[in-house]
Structure formats: C-alpha cells, structure tokens
N, C-alpha and C positions, 0 to 999 in steps of 0.2 A: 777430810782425812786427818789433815792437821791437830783440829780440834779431837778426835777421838783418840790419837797418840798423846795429845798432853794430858787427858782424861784418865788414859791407861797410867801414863807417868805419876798421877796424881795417886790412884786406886793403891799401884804399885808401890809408893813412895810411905803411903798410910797401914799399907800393909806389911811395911816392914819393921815398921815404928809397933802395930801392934796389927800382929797376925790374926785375933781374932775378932776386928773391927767391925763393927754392924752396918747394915745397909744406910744408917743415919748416919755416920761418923765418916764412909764415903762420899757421900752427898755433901755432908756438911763442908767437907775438906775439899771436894772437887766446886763446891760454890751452885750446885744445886741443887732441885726438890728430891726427894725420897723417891717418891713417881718418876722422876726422870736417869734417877740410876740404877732405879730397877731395869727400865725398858735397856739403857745404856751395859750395865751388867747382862742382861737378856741378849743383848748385839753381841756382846765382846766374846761369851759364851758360846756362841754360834759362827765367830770369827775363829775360836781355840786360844783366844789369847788367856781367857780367865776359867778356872774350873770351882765349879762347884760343892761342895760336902756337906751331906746333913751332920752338926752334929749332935742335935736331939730334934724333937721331934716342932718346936718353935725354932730353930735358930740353924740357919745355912754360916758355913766359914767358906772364907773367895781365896782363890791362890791364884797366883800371875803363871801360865803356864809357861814351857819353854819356849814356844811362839810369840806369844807376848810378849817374853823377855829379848825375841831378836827384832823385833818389830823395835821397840826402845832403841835397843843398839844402831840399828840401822838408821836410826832418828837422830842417835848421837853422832853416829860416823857423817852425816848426808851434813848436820850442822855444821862440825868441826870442817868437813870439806868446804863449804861454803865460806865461810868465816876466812880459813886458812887463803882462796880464794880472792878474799875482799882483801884482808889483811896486804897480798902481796900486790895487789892491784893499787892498793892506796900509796906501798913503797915505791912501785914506780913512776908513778905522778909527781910524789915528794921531791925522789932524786932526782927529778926532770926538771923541778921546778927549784930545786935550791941550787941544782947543776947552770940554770941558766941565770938564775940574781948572781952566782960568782960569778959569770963571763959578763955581768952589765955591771960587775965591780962592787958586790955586796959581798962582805965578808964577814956579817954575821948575819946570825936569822934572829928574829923578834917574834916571842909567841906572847899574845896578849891575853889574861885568862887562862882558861882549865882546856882541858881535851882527852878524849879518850885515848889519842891516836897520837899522843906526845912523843910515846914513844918512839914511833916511825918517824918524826921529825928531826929528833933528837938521833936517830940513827941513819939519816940523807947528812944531818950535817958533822958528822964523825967519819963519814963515808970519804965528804968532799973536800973534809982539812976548813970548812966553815964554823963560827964561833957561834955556839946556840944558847940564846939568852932568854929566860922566863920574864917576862914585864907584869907589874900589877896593869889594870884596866884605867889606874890614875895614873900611869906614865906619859908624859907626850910621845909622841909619833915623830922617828928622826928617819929622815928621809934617805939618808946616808946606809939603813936598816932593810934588810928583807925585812917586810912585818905581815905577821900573819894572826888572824885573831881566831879561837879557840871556840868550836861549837859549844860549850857548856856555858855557854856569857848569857848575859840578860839582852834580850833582841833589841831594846834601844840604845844597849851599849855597843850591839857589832854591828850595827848601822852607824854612830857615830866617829866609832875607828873606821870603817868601809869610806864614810865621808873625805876620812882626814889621809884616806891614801891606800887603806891596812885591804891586804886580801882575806877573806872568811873564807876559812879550811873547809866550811861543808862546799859552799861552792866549788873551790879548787879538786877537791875527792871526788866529788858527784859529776863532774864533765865525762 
C-alpha cells in the first residue's frame, strides 16, 4: 500500500506541475513502464483516487480526485505522527544520557562529525546547564568529555572513535 500512495504522490505531484500530462510522462516520473501505469492508473481509478476525461478522441487527461487527495493527507499526517514520535523518543534517551555523564561529572558533551539529530543533542545539553561542543573527526578524544560520534561519519571513522572510548549516536537512539 505504501508503494501505491508514493505512486499516487508522484502522479499527483506531476499533475500539478502540468495537468495535462500523458500516460508517458507519469510513468516516466513515477520510474516505470507505460504498461505498468496504465494498469496502476486502471487500480487507482477503481480505488477513486484518480479520475479520468476524454479530451479528444486519442488522448485521456488524469485528475487526483478528492479521495486521492485524503489518502495523501493521511500519508502526510501518519508520517509527521511517526516522525514527531521518533523525534521525542530520541530526546528522551538524550536527556537520559547527558543527564547521567553530568552526575559522572562531564560537563560538556563532544559530538564528533555531522548528525541529523544535532539538534536534540544540542537541546539535552541546554536543557542540563552542559556545555555542547562540535569536534572535527581529527580531534583526539579527551576523556574528561561526554563524546558522542555522529551517524553521518565514515563507518571506519566511528569505529575508530568507538575504539578510543566515543559512544555512536545510532546505537545510543536505536536501544
């Protein structure tokens, strides 16, 4: 089902761009055959999400009907739910985890590398009165340091900082 709403998303995305799109230009855009958006328009048509119009006697025009359009929505809301979800789930591991390097007498945090999820780190240690420092990947590792290294790094670089002491943020999120 998944795949059929990003399909719609796609149909409806190209159909906005230009309403009177040809069955090749959906295909083309959605990344497959002609034959295969037909039968996919043929489903979607039968589900109410897409409607049909001749407008001569070679050429159909496709519109996202108002079905369609809440099937999308509800794909956006059910994301944004999830998301919002994960988001707050990651800030309370954060603040769990930089709330207990200050009771073992860390008073700043070390993030090594890039991260999606900076932000929440950056806001456990604003939260906790902790000092939150960005490190390049060629910083040593001071022990003195909460250190945390950044999922966006190169996997023989957060295994080397992992080596040298550093916790990896996906593991820390992902327990």
């Amino acid at each position: 089902m998944n795949k059929d709403i990003a399909t719609l998303q796609v149909i409806a995305d190209t159909l906005d761009q230009n309403p009177m799109a040809s069955q090749r230009a959906l295909a083309e855009n959605a990344g497959v055959s002609i034959g295969l958006m037909n039968a996919i328009l043929k489903r979607f048509v039968e589900r109410g999400w897409i409607m049909l119009k001749n407008v001569n006697i070679r050429k159909l025009s496709y519109a996202v009907t108002a079905e369609g359009i809440a099937e999308l929505r509800t794909r956006s809301q059910n994301f944004a739910r999830r998301t919002f979800e994960l988001a707050n789930n990651y800030n309370e591991k954060l603040l769990a985890l930089v709330s207990q390097a200050k009771n073992e007498g860390k008073n700043e945090v070390w993030l090594f590398g890039n991260s999606y999820i900076k932000f929440l780190l950056i806001y456990a240690c604003q939260t906790l009165n902790v000092n939150f420092v960005e490190k390049s990947l060629k910083n040593s590792v001071d022990k003195n340091a909460f250190c945390i290294i950044g999922e966006l790094n190169d996997e023989k670089e957060i295994e080397r900082l992992e080596r040298e002491g550093c916790l990896n943020l996906l593991n820390v999120v992902g327990e």
